[in-house]
C-alpha positions in Angstrom: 145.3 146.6 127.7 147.3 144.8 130.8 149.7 142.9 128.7 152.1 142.6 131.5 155.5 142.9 129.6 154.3 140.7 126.4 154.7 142.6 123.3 152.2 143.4 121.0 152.0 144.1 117.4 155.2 144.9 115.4 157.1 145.0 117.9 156.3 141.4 118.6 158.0 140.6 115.3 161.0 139.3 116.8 162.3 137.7 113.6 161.5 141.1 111.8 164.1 142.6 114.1 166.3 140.8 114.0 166.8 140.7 110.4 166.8 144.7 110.5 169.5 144.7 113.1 171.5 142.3 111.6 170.9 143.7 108.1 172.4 147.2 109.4 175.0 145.1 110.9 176.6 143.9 107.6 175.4 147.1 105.4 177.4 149.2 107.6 180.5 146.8 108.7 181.0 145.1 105.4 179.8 146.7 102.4 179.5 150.5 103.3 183.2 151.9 101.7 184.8 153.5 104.2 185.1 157.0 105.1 188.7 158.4 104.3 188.2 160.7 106.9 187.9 158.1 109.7 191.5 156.7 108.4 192.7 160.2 108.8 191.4 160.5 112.5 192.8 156.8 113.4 196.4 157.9 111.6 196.7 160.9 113.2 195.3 160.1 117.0 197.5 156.9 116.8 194.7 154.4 116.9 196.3 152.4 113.8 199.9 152.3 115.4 197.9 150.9 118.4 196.1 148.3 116.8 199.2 147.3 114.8 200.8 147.2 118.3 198.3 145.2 119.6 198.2 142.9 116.7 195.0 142.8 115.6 195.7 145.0 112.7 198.8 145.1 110.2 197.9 148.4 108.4 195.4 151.4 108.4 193.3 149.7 105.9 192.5 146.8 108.4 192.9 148.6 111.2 189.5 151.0 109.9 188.0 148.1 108.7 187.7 146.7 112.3 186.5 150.4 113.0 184.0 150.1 110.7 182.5 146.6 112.4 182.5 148.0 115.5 180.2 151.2 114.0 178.3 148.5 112.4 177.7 147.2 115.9 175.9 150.2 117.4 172.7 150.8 115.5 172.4 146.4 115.7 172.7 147.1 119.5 170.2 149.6 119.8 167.4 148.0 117.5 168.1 144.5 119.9 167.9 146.1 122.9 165.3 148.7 122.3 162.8 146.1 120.8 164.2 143.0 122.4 164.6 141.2 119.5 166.8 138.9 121.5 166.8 139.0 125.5 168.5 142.0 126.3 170.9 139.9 128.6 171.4 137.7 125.4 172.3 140.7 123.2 174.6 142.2 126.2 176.6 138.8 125.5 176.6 139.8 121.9 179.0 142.5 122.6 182.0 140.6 123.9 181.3 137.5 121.4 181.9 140.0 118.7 184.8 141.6 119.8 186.3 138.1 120.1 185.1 136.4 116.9 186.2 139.9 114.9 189.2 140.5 116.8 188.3 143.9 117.8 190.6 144.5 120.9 192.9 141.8 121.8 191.9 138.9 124.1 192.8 139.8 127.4 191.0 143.5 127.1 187.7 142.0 125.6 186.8 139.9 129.3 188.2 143.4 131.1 185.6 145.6 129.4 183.0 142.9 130.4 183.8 142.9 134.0 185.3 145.5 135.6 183.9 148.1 138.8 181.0 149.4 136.8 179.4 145.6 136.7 180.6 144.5 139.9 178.8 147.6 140.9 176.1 147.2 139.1 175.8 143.5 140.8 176.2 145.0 144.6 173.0 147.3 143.8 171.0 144.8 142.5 171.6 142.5 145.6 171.2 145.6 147.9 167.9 145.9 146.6 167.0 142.3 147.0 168.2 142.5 150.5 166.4 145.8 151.8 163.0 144.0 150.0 163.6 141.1 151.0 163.4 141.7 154.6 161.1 144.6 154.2 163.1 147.6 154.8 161.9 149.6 151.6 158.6 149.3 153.5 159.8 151.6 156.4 161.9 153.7 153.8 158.4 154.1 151.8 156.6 155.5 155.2 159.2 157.6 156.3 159.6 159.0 152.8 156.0 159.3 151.6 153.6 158.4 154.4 152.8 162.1 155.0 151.4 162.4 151.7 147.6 162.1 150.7 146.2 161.4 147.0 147.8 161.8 143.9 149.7 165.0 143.2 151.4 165.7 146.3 153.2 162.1 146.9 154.2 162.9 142.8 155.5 166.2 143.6 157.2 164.9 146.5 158.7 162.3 145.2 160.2 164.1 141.8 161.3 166.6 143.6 163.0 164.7 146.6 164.8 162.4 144.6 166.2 164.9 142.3 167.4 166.7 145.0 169.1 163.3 146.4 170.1 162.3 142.9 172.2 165.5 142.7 174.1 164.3 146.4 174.4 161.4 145.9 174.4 157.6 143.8 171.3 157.4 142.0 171.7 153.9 141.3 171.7 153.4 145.1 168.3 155.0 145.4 166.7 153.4 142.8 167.9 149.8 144.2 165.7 150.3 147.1 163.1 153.3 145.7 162.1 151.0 142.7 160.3 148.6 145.1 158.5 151.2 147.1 156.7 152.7 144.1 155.7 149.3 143.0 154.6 148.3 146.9 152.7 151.8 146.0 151.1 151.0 142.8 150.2 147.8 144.1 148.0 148.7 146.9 146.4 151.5 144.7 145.0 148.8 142.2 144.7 146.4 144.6 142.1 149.1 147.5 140.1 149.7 143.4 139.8 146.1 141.9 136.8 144.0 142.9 136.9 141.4 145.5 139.3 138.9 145.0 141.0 140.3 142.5 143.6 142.9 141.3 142.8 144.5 137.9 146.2 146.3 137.0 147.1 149.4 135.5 149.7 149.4 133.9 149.8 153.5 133.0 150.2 154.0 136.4 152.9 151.6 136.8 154.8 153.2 134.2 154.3 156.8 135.5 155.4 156.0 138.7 158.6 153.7 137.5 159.7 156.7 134.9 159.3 159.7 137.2 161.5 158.0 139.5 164.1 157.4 137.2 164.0 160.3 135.8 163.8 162.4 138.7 167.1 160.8 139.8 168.9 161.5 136.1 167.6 165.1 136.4 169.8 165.4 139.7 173.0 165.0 137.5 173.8 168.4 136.7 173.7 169.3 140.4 177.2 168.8 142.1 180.2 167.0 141.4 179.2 164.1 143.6 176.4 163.3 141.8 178.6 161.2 139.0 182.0 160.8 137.8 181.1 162.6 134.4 181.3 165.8 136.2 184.5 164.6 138.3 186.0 164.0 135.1 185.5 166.9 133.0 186.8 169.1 136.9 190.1 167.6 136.1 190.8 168.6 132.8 189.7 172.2 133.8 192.3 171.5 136.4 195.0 170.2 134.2 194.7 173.7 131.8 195.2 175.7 135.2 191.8 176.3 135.5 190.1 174.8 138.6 186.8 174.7 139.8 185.2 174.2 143.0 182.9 172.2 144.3 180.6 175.3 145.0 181.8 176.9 141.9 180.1 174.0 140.0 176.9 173.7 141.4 176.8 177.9 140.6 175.9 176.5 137.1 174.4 173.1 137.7 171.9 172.9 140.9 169.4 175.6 139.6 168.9 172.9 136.7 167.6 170.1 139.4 164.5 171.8 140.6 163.5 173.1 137.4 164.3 169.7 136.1 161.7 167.9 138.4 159.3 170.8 138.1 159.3 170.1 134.1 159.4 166.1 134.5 156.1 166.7 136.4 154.6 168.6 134.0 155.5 166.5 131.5 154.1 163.1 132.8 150.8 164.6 134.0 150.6 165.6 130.3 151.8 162.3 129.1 149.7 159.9 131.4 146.6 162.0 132.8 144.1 160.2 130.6 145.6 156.7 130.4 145.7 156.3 134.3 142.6 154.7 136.0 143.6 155.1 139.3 143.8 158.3 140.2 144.5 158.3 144.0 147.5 157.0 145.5 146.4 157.2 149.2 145.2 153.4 149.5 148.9 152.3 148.1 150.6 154.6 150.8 148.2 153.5 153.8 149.0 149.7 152.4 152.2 150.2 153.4 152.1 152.3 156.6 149.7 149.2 157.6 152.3 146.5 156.7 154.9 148.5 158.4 152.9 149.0 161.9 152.0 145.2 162.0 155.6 144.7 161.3 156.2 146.0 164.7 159.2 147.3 166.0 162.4 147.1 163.7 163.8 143.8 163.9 167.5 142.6 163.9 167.7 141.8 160.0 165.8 145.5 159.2 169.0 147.0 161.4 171.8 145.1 159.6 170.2 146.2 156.2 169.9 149.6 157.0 173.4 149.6 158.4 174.8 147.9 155.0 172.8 150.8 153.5 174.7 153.6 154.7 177.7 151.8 155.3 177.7 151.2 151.3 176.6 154.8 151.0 179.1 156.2 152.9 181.9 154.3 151.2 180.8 155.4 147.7 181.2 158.6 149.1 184.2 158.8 151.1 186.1 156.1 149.8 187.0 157.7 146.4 189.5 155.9 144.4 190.6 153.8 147.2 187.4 151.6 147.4 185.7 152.1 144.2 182.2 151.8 143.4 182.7 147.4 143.1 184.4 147.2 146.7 181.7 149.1 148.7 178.5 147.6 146.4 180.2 143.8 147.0 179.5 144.3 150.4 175.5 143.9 150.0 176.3 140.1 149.2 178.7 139.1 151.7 176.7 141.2 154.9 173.5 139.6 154.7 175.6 136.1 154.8 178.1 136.8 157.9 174.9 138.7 159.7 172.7 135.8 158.9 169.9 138.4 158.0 169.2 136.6 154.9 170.3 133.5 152.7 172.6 134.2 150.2 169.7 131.6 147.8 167.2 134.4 148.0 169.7 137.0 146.8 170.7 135.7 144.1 166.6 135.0 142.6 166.3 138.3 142.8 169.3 139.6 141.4 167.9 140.3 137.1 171.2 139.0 135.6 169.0 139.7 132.6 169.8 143.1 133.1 173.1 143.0 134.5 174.4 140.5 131.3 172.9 144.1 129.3 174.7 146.4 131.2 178.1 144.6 131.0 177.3 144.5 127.3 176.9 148.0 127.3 180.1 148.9 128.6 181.9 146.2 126.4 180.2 148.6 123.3 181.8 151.8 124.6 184.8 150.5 125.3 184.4 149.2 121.7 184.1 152.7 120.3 186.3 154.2 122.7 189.4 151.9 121.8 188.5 151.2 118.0 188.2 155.4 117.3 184.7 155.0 116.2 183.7 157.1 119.0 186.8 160.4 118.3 185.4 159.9 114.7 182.0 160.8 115.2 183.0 163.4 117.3 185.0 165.2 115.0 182.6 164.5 112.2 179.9 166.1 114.3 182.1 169.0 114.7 183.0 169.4 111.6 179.3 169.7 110.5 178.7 172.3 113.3 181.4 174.5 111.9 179.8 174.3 108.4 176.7 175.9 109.8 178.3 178.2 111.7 178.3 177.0 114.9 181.7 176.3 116.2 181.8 179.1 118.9 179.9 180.5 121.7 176.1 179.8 122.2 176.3 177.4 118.6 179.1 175.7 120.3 177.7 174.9 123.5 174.3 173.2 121.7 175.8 171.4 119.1 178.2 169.7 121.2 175.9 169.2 124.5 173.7 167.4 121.8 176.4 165.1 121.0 176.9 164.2 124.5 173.6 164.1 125.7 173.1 161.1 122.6 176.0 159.7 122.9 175.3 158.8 126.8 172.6 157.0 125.5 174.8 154.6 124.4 177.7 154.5 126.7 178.7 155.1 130.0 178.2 158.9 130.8 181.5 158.9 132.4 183.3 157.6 129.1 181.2 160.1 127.1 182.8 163.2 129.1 186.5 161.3 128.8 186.0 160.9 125.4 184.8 164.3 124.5 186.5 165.9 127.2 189.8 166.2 125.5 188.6 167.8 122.3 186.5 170.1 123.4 188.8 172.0 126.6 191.2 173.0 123.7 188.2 173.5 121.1 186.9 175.9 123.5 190.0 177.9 124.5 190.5 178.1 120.5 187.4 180.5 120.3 188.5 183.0 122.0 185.4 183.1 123.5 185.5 185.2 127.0 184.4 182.0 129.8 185.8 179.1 127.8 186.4 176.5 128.6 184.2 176.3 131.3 181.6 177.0 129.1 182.1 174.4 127.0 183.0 171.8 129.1 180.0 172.2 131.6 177.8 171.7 128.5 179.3 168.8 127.5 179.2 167.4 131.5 175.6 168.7 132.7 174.1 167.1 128.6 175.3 163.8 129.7 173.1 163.0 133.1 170.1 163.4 129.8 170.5 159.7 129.3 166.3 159.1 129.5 165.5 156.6 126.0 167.7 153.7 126.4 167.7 151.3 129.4 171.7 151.0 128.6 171.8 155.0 129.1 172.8 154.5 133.2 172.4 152.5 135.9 169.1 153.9 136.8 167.8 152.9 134.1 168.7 149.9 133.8 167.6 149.3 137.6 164.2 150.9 137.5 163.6 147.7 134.3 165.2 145.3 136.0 163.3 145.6 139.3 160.3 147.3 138.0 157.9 143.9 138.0 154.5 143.3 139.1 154.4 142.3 142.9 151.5 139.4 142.0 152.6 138.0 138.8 156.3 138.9 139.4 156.6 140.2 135.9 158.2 143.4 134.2 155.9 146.5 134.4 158.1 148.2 131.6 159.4 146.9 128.1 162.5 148.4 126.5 160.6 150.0 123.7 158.5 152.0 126.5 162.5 154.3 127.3 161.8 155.3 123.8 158.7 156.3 123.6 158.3 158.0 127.0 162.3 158.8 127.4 163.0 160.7 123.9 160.6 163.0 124.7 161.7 164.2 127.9 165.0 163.8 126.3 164.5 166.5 124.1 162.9 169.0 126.7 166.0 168.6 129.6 167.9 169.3 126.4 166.3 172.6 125.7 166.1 173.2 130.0 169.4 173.3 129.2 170.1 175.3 126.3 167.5 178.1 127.1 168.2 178.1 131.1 171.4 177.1 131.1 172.8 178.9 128.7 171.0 181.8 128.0 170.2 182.4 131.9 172.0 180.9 134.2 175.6 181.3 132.2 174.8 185.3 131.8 173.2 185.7 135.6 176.5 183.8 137.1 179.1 184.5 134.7 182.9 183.4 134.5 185.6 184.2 136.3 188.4 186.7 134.6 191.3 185.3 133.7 190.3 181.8 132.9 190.3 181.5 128.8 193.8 183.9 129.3 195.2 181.0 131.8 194.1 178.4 129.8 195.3 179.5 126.1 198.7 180.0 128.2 198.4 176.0 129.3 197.4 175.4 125.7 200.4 177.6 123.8 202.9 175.7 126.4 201.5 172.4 125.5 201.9 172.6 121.3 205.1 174.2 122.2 206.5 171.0 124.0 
């Protein structure tokens, strides 16, 4: 049934929720004892000294027990923003307020953690996206892109495969500012060329397949090259910093035969998920739709030039501009240009901008800072470790899964880039430890290529958070997905790039490519120099 975003059944429940959540809240941050182990790691990794430092803590004892509210936070978090309990911009909010009302970090970190590149970013994409719809562009975008195409499966096969290809080159988030619109300009004219006369019966299976194979087409692209993230950036310069280097080619040796398989299984597994709850099984009236609104639209016009200008110019600049302009500066742009160009009012931005979403996503970040900062986050870790070495998997192959699971959840949660910093530093050195013959590249592009999986929360990236926030019905102007619905469709395929990984990945393409000589030598020499010091 078309419910067109209202909830249904339990999950309608909101005061249910919201008593579990909280519940979890104070089980966990307040009566829970806690673990002596997660005072050892805060002792030892000098997270007491730096709360005492910062003065929100006078001793360990304190200093864990604002550990353990912050841990008590996370599983609140995810039942709220997975069943929207509370708006998910509401609960975003509910991150900071904590963090000030508990004292978690001190006052003038809490407001840095809220607003800082990532959600100026994040802002810039969602006005790009306004602006390129807004004036039609995504029309022209959709033809050039798709107009080829006939039916069903080919403009599916085409699209999966395309934008996993792109999301390995380039921002993902950028695609799906712009891509997001098109598959909904798409759907639209499907239903629309199949209802009776007069009116549009929706389908809101096939507005979910389209929305998630677009997202996850572009999250599949991860693994592919550096550029496609700063997880993989990340975990390139602590290779470099143990002497170790690799190249951008070197990288995609491993990564890039993961992208087309990817899409290849993402289109397996959505014809297998959708095929019998789609009605409209021909996408060709959607796609001639559009090629009809573009030829009427004539000629492109002065505003479709200035947006496709800001497009690459923004592009470009996330690309080129590395450190020196950020991902903020560049995305900033797509509210100012439309202004000084005139191409369109700065009024109509902003109504399509979801700060819903964007209040979420700052909220996000404000949580994995949260468990960065507090050592929640080192404590898992090393708790998750220490359970892999009790089963006998703390080298090699055992290794690689155990902890590529840990970071391919933990994304979920946090920014993947702050998942591969945090994990990062433990395990390079974990790695070398083993004495196993490729470490620690082997470790450390497991860790990196798990955490582009981030498919079952809408907090898990940008795209995700995009494809909900701009993912609404082109009539009724309402959201085509739920939050609930990255869970149910997203865990699954969560599971399966997890195993692409592990059985491809590791079993195939780490034997076929191999490592370098030399490397776990050079690096237990970096190592060795490092405890010496």
């Amino acid at each position: 049934m078309d419910t067109h975003g209202e909830k249904t059944g339990i999950f309608a429940k909101k005061e249910l929720w919201i008593g579990i959540g909280t519940g979890l809240f104070i089980l966990i941050a307040f009566i829970s004892p806690t673990p002596h182990s997660l005072v050892e790691v805060m002792e030892k990794y000098g997270y007491v000294q730096k709360m005492i430092d910062w003065e929100i803590a006078h001793n360990a004892k304190e200093a864990a027990a604002k550990t353990m509210i912050v841990l008590g936070i996370v599983p609140m978090a995810i039942v709220f923003f997975a069943v929207e309990a509370l708006p998910i911009g509401v609960t975003g909010i509910l991150m900071p307020l904590l963090a000030y009302f508990f004292g978690l970090l001190p006052f003038n970190m809490i407001g840095k953690t809220f607003a800082g590149d990532a959600p100026l970013f994040m802002l810039g994409v969602f006005a790009l996206g306004a602006t390129v719809v807004e004036v039609g562009f995504h029309k022209r975008l959709a033809v050039w892109l798709l107009g080829w195409t006939k039916g069903f499966w080919v403009p599916m096969i085409v699209l999966c495969i395309s934008m996993s290809i792109v999301g390995s080159f380039m921002s993902a988030p950028a695609m799906c500012s712009f891509m997001v619109p098109v598959m909904m300009a798409v759907y639209y004219g499907s239903v629309k060329a199949t209802s009776p006369e007069g009116e549009v019966v929706h389908d809101p299976a096939l507005a979910k397949y389209l929305l998630f194979s677009l997202c996850f087409a572009l999250n599949m692209g991860g693994p592919g090259t550096p550029s496609a993230g700063g997880r993989n950036v990340i975990m390139m310069g602590f290779f470099t910093e143990y002497g170790i280097p690799i190249t951008y080619s070197g990288w995609m040796q491993y990564g890039w035969p993961l992208v087309p398989l990817g899409s290849t299984m993402l289109l397996l597994y959505m014809a297998t998920l959708f095929s019998k709850k789609i009605k409209t099984r021909d996408l060709t009236p959607g796609l001639q739709h559009i090629k009809e609104e573009t030829r009427k639209m004539g000629k492109m016009k002065y505003p479709e030039y200035i947006t496709a200008g800001t497009l690459f110019l923004i592009v470009a600049l996330w690309i080129f501009g590395g450190e020196a302009t950020g991902l903020g500066g560049p995305a900033l742009l797509a509210l100012v240009i439309p202004v000084l160009f005139k191409t369109v009012k700065f009024e109509q931005v902003i109504k399509r901008i979801s700060f819903n979403a964007w209040f979420m996503y700052c909220g996000a970040l404000t949580l994995g800072a949260l468990l960065k900062e507090s050592g929640g986050a080192l404590w898992l870790a090393t708790t998750f470790l220490n359970a892999l070495s009790q089963v006998g998997m703390d080298k090699g192959y055992g290794l690689w899964v155990g902890m590529s699971a840990f970071s391919g959840l933990v994304t979920n949660f946090m920014s993947d880039a702050a998942t591969v910093a945090l994990i990062g530093p433990i395990v390079v050195p974990m790695g070398i430890m083993t004495g196993v013959a490729g470490e620690p590249w082997a470790i450390g592009m497991a860790v990196a290529l798990a955490s582009s999986y981030a498919h079952f929360l809408i907090v898990g990236s940008p795209a995700n958070a995009l494809t909900f926030a701009l993912g609404v019905y082109p009539d009724t102007n309402k959201r085509a997905l739920e939050a609930i619905d990255f869970v149910k469709y997203g865990f699954g395929f969560f599971i399966l790039s997890m195993l692409l990984l592990w059985i491809i990945g590791f079993l195939v393409v780490y034997p076929i490519i191999g490592f370098p000589e030399g490397i776990l030598e050079q690096a237990s020499k970096v190592l060795q120099s490092t405890a010496v010091k």
